[in-house]
C-alpha positions in Angstrom: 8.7 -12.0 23.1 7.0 -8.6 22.9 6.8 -8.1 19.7 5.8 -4.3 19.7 9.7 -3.8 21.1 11.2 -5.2 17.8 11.3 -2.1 15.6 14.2 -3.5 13.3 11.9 -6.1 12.2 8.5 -4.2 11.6 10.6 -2.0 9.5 12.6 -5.1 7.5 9.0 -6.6 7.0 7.2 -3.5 6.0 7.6 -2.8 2.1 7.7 0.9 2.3 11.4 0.3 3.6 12.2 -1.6 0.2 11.3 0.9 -2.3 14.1 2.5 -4.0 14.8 3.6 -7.2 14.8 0.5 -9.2 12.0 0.0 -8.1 8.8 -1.0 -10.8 5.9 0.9 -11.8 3.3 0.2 -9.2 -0.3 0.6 -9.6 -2.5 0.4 -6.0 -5.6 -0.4 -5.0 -6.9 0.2 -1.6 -10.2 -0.2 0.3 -10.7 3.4 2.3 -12.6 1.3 4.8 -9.5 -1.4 5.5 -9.2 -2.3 9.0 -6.3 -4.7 8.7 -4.0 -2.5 6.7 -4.8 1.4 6.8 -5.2 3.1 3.0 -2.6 5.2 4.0 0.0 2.8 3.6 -0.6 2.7 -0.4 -0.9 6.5 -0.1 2.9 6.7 1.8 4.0 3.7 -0.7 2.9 5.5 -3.6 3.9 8.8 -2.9 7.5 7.4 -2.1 7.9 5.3 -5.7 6.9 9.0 -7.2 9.6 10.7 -4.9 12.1 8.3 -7.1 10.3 9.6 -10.4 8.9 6.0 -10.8 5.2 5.5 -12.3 2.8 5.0 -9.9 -1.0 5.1 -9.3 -2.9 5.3 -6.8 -7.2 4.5 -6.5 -9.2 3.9 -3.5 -12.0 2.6 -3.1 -14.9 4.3 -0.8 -17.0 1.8 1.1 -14.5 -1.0 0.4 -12.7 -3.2 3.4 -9.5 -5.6 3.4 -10.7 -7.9 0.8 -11.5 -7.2 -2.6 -12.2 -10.5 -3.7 -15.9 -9.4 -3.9 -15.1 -5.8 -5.7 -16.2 -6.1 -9.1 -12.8 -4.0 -10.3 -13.6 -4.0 -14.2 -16.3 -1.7 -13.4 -14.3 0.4 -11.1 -12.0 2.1 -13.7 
């Protein structure tokens, strides 16, 4: 199956669609240089919890891909 024809279920599985307003606070952190998940995602997530009045923060990272496992985050903020 084509899988780029199934709109329904990109939307279901995407978590943007599942914010709402009891939702949690929600704080992100992105790598700007993510190739698997574009920042912007966080940036539309974020700016959608806030839309409901929920706590939410945003930080990326500059020079930072997919994985953080090897971002040292306690000096990062």
């Amino acid at each position: 199956a084509d899988i780029t024809h199934q709109s329904q279920q990109w939307t279901d599985a995407s978590p943007l669609y599942h914010i709402s307003k009891t939702a949690i606070p929600t704080y992100f952190i992105h790598g700007e240089k993510d190739e698997i998940v574009p920042y912007e995602q966080s940036v539309s997530a974020c700016q959608r919890l806030r839309s409901f009045n929920i706590p939410s923060q945003l930080s990326l990272l500059a020079e930072v891909d997919h994985d953080l496992l090897s971002v040292d985050l306690t000096v990062q903020f």
